[in-house]
Backbone as a chain_set.jsonl record, in Angstrom:
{"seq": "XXXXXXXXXXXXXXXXXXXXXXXXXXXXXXXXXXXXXXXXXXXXXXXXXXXXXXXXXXXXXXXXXXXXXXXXXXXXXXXXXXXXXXXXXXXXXXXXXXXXXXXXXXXXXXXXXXXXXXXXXXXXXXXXXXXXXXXXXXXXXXXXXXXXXXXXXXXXXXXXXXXXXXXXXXXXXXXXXXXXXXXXXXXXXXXXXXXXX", "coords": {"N": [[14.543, 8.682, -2.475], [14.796, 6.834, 0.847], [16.774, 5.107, 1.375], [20.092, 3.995, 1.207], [20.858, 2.168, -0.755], [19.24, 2.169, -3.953], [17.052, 1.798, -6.067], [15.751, 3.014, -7.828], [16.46, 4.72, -10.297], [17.8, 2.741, -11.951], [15.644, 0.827, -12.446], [13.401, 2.814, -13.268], [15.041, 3.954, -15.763], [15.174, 1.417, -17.031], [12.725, 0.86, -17.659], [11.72, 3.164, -19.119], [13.055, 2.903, -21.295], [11.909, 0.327, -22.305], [9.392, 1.117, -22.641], [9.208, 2.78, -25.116], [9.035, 0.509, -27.184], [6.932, -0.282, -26.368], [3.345, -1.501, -27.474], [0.672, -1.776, -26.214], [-1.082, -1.174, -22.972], [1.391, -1.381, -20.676], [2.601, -3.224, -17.478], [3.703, -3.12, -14.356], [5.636, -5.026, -11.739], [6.097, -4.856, -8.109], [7.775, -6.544, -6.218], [8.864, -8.655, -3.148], [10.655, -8.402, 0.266], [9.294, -7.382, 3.558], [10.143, -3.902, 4.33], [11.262, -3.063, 2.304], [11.528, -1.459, 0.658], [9.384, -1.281, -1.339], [7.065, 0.13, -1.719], [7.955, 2.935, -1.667], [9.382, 3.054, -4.071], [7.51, 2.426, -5.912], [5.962, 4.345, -5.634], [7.465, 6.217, -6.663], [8.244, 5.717, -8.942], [5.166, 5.903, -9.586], [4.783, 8.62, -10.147], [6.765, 9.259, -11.705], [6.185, 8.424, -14.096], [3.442, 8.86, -14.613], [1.372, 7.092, -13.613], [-0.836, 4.648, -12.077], [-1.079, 3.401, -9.086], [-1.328, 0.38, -7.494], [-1.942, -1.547, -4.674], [-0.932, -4.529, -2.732], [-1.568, -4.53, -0.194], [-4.494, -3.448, -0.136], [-5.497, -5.67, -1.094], [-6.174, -7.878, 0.702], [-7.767, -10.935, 1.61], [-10.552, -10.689, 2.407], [-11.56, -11.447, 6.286], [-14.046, -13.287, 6.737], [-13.629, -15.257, 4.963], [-11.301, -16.464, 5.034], [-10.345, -19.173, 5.192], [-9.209, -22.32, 7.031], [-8.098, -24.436, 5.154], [-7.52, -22.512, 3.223], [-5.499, -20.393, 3.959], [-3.588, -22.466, 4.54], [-1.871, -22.091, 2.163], [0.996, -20.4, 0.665], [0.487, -17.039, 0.982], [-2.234, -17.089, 1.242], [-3.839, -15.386, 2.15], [-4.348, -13.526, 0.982], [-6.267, -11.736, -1.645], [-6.203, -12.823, -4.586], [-7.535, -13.447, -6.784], [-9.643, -11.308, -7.07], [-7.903, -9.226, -7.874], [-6.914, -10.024, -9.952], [-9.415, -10.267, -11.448], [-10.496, -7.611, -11.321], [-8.913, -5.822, -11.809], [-6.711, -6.41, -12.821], [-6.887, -7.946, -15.518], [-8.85, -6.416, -17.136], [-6.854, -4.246, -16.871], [-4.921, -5.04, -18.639], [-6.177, -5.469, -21.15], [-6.917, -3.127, -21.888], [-9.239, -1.865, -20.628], [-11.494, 0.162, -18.53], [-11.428, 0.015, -15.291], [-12.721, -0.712, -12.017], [-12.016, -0.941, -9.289], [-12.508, -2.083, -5.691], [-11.077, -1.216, -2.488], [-9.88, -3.431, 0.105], [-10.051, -2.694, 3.829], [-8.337, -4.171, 5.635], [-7.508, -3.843, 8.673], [-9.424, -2.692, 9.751], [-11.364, -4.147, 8.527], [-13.152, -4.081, 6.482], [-14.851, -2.915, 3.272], [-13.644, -0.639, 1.538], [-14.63, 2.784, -0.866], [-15.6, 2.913, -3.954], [-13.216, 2.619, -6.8], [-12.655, 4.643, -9.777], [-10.628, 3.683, -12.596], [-9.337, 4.796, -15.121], [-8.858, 3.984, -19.114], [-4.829, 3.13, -19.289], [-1.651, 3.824, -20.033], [0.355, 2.72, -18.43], [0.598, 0.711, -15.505], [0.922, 0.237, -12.118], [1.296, -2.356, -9.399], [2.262, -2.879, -6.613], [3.862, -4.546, -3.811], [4.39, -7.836, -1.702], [3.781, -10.891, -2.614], [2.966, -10.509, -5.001], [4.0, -11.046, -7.537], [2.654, -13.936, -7.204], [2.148, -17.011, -8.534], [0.028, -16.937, -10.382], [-0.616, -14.661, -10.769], [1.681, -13.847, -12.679], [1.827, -13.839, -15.346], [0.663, -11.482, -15.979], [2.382, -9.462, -15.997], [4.409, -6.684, -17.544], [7.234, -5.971, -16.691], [9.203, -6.908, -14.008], [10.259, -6.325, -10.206], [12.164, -7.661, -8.07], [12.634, -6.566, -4.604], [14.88, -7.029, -2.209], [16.989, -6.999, 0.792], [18.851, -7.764, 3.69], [19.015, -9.204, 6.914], [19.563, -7.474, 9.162], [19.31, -5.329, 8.787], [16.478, -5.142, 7.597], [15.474, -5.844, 10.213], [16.308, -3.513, 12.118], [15.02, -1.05, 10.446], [12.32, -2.122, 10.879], [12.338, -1.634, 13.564], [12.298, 1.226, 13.705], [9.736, 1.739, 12.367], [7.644, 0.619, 13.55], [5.452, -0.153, 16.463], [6.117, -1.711, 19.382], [4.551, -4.053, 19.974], [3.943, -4.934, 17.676], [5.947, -5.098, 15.802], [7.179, -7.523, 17.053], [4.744, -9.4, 15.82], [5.338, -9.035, 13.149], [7.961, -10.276, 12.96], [7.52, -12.956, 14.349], [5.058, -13.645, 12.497], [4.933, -12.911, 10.153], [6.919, -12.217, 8.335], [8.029, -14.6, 8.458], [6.19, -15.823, 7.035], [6.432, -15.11, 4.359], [8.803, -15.397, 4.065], [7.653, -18.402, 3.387], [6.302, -18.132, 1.252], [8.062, -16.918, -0.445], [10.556, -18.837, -1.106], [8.619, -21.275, -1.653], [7.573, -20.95, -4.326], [9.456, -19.91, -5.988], [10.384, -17.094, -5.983], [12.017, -14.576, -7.169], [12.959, -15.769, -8.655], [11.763, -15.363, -10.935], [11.799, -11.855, -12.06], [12.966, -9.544, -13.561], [14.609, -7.609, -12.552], [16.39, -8.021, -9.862], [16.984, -6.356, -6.521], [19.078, -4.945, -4.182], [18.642, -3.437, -1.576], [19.785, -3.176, 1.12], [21.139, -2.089, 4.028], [23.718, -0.906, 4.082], [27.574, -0.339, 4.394]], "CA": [[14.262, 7.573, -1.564], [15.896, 7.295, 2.087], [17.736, 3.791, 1.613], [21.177, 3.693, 0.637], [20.896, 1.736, -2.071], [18.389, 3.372, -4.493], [16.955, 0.762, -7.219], [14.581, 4.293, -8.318], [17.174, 5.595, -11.629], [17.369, 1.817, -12.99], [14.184, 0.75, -12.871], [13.17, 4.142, -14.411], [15.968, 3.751, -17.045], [14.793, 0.018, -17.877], [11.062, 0.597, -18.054], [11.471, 3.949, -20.353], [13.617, 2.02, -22.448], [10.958, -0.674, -22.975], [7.858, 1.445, -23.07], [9.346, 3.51, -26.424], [8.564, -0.541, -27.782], [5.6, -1.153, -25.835], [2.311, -1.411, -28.303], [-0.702, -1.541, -25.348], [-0.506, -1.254, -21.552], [2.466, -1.562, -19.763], [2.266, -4.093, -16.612], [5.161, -3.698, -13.656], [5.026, -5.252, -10.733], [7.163, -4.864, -7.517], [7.525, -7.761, -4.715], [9.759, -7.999, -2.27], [10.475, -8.677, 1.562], [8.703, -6.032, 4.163], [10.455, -2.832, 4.708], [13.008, -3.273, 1.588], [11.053, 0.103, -0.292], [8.608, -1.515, -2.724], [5.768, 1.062, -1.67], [8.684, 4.343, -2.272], [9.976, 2.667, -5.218], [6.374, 2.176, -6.604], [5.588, 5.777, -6.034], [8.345, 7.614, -7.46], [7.977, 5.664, -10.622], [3.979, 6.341, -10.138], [4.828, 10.023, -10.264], [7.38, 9.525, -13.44], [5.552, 7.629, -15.733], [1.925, 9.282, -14.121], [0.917, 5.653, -13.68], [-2.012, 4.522, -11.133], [-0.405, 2.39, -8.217], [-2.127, -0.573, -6.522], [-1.255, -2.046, -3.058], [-1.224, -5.62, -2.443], [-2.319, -4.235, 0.977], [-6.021, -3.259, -0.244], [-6.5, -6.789, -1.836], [-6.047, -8.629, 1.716], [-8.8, -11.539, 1.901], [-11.156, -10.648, 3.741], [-11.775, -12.317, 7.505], [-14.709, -14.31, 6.987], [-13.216, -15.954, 3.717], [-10.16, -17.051, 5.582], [-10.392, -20.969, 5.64], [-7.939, -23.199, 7.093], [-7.525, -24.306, 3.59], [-7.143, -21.614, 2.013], [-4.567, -20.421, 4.616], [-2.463, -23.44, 4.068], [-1.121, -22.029, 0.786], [1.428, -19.226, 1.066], [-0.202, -16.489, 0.335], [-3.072, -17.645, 1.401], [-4.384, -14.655, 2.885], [-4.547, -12.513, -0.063], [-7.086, -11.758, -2.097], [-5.531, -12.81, -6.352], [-8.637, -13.398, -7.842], [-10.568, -10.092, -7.239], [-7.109, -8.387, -8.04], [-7.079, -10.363, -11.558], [-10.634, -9.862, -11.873], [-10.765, -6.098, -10.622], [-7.655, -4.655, -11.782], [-5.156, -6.987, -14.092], [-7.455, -8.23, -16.617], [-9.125, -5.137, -17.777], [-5.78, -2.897, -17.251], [-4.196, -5.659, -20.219], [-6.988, -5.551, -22.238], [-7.264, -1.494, -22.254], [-10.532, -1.235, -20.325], [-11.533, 1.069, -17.57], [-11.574, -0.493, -14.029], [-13.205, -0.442, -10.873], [-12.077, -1.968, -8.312], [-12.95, -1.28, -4.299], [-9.914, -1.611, -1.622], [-9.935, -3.561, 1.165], [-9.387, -2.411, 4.967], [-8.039, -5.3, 6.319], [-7.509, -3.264, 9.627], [-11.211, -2.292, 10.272], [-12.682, -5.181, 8.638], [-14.374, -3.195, 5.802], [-14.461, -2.17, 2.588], [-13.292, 1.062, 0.656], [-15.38, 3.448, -1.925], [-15.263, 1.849, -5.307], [-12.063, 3.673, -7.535], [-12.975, 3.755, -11.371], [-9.628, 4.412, -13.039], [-9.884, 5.243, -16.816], [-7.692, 3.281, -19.315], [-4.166, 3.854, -18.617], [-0.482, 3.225, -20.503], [1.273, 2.02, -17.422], [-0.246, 0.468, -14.233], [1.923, -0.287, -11.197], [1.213, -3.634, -8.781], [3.626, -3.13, -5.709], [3.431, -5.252, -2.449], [4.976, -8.756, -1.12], [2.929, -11.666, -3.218], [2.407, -9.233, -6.363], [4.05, -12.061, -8.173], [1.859, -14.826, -7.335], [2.492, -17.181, -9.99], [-1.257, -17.217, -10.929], [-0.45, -13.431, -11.467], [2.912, -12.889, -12.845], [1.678, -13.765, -16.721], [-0.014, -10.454, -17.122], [3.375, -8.257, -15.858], [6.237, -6.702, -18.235], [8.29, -6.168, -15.886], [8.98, -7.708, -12.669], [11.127, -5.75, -9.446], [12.228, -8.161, -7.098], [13.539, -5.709, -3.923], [15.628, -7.795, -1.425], [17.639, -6.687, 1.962], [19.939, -8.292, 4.897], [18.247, -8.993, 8.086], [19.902, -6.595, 10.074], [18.791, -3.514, 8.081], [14.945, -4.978, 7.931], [15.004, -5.742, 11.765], [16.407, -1.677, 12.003], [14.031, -0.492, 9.771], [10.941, -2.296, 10.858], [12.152, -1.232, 14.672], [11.946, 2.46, 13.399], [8.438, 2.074, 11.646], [6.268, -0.632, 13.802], [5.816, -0.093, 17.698], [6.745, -2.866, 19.669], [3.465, -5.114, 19.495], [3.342, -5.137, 15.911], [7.284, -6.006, 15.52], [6.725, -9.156, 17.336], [3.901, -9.844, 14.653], [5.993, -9.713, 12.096], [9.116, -11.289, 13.278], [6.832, -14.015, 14.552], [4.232, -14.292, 11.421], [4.027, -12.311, 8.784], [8.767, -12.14, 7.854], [7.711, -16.517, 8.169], [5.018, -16.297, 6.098], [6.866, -14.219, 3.041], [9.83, -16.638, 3.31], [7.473, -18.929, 2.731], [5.877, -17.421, -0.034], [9.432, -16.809, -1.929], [11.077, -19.818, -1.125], [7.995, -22.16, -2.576], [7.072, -20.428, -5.618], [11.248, -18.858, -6.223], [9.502, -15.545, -6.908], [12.775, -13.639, -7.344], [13.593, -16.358, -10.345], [10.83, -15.042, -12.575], [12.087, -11.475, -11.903], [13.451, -8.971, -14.695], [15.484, -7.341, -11.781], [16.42, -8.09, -8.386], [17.743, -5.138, -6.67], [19.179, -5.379, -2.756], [18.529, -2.152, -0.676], [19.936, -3.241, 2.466], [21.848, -0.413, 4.474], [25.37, -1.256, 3.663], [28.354, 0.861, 4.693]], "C": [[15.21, 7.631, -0.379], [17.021, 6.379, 2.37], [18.848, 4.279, 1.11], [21.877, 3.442, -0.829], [19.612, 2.057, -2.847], [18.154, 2.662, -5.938], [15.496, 2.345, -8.658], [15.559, 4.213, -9.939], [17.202, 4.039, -12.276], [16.407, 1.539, -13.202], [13.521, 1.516, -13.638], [13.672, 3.872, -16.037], [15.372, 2.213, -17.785], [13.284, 0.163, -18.512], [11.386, 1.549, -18.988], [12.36, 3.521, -21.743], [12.444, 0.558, -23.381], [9.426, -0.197, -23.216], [7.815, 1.951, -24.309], [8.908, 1.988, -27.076], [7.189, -0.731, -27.555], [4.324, -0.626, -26.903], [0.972, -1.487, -27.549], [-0.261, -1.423, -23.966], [0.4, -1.952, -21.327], [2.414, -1.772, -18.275], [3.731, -3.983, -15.671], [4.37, -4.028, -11.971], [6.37, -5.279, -9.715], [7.069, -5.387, -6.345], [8.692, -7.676, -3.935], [9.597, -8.1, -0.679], [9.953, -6.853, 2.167], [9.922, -5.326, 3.971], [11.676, -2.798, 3.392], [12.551, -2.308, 0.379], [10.276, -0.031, -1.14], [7.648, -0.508, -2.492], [6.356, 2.5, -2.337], [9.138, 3.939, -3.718], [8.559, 3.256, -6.216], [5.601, 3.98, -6.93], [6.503, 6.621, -6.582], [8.199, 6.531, -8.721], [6.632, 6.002, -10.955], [4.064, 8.039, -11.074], [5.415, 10.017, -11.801], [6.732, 9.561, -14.227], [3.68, 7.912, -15.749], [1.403, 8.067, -14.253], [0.125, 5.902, -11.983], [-1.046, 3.139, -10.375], [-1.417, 2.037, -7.23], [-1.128, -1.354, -5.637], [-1.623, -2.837, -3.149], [-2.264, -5.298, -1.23], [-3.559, -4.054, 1.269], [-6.607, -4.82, -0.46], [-5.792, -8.232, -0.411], [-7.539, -9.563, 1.772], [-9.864, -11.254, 3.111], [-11.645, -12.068, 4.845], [-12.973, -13.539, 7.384], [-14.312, -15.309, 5.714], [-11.953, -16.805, 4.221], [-10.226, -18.533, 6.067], [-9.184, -21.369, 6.372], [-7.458, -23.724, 6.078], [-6.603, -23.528, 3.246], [-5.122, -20.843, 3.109], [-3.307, -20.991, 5.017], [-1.42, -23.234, 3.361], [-0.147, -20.495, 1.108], [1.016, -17.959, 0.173], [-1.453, -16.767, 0.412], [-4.325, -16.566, 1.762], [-4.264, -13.291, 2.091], [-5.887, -12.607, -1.391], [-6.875, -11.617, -3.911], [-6.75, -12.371, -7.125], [-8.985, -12.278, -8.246], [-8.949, -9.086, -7.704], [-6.663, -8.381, -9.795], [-7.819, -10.106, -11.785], [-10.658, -7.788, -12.034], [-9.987, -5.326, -11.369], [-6.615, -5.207, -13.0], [-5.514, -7.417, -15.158], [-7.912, -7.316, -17.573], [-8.0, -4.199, -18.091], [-5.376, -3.639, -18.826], [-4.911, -5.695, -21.22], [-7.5, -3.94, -22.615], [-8.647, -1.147, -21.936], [-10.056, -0.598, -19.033], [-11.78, 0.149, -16.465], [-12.236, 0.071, -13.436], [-13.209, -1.596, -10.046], [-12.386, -1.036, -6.472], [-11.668, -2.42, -3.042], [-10.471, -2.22, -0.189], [-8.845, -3.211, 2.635], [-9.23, -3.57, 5.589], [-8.126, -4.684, 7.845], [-8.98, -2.994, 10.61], [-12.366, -2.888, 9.015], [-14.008, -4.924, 7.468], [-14.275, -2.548, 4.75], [-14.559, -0.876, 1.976], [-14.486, 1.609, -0.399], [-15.113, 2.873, -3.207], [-14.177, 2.75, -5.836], [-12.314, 3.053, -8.699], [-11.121, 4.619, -11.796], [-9.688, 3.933, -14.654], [-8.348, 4.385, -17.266], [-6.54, 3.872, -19.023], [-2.885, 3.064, -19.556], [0.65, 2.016, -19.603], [0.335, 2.04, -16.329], [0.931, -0.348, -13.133], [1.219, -1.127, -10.196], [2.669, -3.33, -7.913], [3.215, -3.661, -4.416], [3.87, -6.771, -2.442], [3.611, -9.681, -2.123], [1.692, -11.054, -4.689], [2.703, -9.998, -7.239], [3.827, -13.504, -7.86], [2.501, -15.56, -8.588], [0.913, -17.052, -10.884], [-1.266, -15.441, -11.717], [0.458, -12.926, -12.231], [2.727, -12.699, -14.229], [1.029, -12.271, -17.182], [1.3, -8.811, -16.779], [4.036, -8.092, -16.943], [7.151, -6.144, -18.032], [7.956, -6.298, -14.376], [10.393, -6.968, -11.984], [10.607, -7.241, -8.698], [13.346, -7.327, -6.004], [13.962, -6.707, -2.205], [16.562, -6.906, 0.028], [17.878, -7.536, 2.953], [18.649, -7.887, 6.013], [18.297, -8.193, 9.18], [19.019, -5.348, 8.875], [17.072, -3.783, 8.168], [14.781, -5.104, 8.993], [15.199, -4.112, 12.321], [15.288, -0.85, 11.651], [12.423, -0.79, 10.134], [11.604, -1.524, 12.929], [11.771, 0.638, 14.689], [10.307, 2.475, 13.006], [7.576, 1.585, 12.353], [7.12, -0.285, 15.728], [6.153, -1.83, 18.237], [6.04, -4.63, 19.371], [3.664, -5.673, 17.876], [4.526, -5.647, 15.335], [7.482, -7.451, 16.043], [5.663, -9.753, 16.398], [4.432, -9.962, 13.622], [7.475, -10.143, 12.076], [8.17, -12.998, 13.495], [6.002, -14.758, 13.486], [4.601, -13.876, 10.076], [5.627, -12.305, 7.683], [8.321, -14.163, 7.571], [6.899, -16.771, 7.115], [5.689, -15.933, 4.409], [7.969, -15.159, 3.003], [9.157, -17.462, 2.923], [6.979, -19.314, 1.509], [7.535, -17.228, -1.226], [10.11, -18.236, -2.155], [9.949, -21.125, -1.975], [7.841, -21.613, -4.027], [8.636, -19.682, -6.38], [10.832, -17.538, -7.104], [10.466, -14.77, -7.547], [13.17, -14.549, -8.684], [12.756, -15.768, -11.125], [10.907, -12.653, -12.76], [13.364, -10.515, -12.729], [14.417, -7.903, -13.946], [15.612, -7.387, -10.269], [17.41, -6.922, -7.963], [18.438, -5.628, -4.562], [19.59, -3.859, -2.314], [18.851, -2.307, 0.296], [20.771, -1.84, 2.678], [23.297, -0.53, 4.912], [26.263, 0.007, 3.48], [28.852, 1.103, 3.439]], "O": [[16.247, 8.293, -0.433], [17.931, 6.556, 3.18], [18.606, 5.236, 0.375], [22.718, 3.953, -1.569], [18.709, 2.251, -2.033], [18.927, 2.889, -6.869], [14.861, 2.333, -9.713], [15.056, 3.421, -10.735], [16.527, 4.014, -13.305], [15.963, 1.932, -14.281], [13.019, 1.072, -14.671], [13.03, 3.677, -17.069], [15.209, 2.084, -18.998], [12.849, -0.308, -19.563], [11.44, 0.987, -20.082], [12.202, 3.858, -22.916], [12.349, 0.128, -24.531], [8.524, -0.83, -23.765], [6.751, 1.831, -24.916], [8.025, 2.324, -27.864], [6.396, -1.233, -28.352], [4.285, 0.576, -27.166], [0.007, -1.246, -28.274], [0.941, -1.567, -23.746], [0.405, -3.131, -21.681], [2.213, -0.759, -17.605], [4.744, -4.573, -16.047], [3.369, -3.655, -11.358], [7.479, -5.594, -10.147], [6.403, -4.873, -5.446], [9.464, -6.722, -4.027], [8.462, -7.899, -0.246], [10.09, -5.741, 1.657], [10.846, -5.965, 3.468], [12.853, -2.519, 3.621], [13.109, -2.357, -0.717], [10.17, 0.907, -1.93], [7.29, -0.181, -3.623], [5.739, 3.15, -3.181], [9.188, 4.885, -4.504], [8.569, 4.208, -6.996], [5.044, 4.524, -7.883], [6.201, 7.758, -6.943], [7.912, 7.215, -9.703], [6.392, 6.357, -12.109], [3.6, 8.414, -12.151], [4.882, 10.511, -12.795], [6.551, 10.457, -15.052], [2.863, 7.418, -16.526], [0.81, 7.975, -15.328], [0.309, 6.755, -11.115], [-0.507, 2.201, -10.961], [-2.093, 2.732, -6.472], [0.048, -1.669, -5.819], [-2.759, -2.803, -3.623], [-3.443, -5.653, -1.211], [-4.024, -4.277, 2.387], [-7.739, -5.194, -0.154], [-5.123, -9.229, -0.685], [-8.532, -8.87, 1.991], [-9.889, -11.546, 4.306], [-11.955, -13.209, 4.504], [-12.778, -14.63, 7.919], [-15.012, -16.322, 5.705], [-11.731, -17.878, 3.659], [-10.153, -18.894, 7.241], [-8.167, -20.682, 6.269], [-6.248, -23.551, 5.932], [-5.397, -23.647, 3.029], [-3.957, -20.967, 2.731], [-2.333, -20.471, 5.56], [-0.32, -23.762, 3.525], [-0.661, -19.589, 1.764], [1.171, -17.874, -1.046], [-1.959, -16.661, -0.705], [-5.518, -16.855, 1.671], [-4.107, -12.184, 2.605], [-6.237, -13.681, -1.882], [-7.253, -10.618, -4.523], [-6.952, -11.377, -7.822], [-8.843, -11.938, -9.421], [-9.274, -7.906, -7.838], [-6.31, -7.487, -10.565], [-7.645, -9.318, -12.715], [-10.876, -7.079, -13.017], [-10.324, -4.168, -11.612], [-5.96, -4.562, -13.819], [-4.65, -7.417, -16.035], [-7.483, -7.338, -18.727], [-7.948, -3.504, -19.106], [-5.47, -3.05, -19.902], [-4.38, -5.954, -22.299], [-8.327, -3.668, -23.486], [-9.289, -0.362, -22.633], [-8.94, -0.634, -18.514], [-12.56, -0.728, -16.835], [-12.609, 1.197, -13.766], [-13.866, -2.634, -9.976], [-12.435, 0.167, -6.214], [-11.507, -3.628, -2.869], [-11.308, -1.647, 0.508], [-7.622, -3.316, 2.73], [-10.232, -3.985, 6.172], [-9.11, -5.194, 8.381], [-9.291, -3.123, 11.794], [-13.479, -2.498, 8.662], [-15.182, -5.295, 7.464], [-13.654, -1.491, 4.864], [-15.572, -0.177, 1.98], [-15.302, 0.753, -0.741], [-14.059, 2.239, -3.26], [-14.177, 3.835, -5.256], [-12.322, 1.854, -8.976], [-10.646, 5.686, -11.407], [-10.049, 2.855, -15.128], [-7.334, 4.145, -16.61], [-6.624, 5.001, -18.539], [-3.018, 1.868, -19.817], [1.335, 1.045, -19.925], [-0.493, 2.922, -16.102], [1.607, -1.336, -13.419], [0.163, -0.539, -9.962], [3.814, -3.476, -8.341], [2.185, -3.204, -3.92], [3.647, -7.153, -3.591], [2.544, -9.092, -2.299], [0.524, -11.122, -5.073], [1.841, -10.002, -8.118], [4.696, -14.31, -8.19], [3.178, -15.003, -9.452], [0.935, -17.106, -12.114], [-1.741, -15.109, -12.803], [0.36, -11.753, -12.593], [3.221, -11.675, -14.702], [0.892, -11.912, -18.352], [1.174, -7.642, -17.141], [4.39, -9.113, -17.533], [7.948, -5.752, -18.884], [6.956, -5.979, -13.733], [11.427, -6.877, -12.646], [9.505, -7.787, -8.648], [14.554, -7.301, -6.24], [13.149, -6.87, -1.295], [16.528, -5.713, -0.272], [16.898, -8.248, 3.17], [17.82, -6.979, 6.074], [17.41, -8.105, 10.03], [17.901, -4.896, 8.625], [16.351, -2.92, 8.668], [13.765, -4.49, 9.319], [14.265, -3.561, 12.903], [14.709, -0.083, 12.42], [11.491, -0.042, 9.838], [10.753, -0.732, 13.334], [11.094, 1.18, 15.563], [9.676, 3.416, 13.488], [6.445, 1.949, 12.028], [8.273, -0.209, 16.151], [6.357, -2.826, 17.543], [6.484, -5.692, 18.935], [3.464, -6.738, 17.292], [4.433, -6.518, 14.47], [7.933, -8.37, 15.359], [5.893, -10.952, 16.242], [4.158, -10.958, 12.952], [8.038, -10.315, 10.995], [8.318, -13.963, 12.746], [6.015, -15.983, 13.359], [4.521, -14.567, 9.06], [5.519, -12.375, 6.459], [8.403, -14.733, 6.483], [6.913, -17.778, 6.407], [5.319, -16.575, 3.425], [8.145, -15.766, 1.947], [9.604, -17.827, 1.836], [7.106, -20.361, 0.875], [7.761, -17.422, -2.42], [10.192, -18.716, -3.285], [10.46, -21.842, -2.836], [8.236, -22.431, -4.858], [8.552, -18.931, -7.352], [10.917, -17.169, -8.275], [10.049, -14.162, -8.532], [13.66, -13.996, -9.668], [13.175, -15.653, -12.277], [10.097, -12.13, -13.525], [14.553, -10.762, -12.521], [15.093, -7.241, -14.734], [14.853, -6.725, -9.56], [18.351, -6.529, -8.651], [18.057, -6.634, -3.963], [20.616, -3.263, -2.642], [18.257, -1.496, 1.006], [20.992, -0.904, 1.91], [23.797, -0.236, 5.998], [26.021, 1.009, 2.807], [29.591, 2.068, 3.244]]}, "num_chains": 1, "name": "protein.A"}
């Protein structure tokens, strides 16, 4: 991983410690403010443990579903249901899935993906612990970082337009998402990747 701090060798070490117990699928999920590695995290344990990794990012509500309501709620603008339905219900119960990703970007969705039962299934992306979702995880990453290192990091990754979008919405919207629901309390490790000398 390219951060500093490097939550990859515990996480590893904790989950293969609890899967030699585990008796049916194994549920982790990894939340977490933007740019603080939950997507690299999520894939180098996909690779370890050959586990199938889902993106909050596919299960974005789609545009015409977007109420003022529903938009109210933090998190509002995610799509739980079809992600419980699609993907978290069947993985815990040892059936085969199929779920189909959404392009939030172009408005449109993806090819269907059947993925065959599976021992371990990874959930990584910002509002992954929902509370409506967190009952079917067994284990929970909460990945944290200092505002200087995510304003750094998102100025490296996001041109200029798109860093004003999420300084302005989307960094507001995720505090308010952690701060109502205290996502990092239900959280079997919080890790802090900032970029500390």
């Amino acid at each position: 991983m390219q951060f500093a701090r490097n939550p990859y060798p515990k996480v590893l070490a904790e989950v293969s410690k609890l899967l030699r117990k585990a008796q049916g699928p194994f549920l982790i999920a990894i939340d977490g403010a933007c740019t603080s590695g939950k997507t690299t995290l999520a894939h180098a344990l996909g690779q370890a443990l050959q586990a199938p990794v889902f993106h909050m990012d596919d299960f974005y509500l789609p545009f015409a579903l977007r109420t003022p309501q529903r938009l109210q709620m933090p998190g509002g603008h995610m799509d739980w249901p079809r992600l419980e339905e699609e993907v978290l219900q069947p993985a815990v119960q040892g059936h085969a899935l199929v779920y189909r990703a959404y392009d939030a970007h172009a408005d449109r969705w993806k090819s269907e993906q059947l993925i065959e039962p599976q021992k371990v299934y990874i959930v990584e992306g910002t509002y992954s612990l929902l509370p409506t979702l967190e009952k079917y995880y067994d284990y929970k990453v909460f990945l944290k970082l200092d505002v200087d290192s995510q304003y750094g990091r998102l100025q490296k990754r996001e041109s200029k337009e798109k860093l004003i979008g999420f300084i302005n919405r989307w960094i507001p919207e995720e505090e308010r998402y952690f701060s109502q629901y205290y996502t990092s309390s239900c959280a079997d490790l919080i890790f802090d990747t900032s970029d500390k000398k």
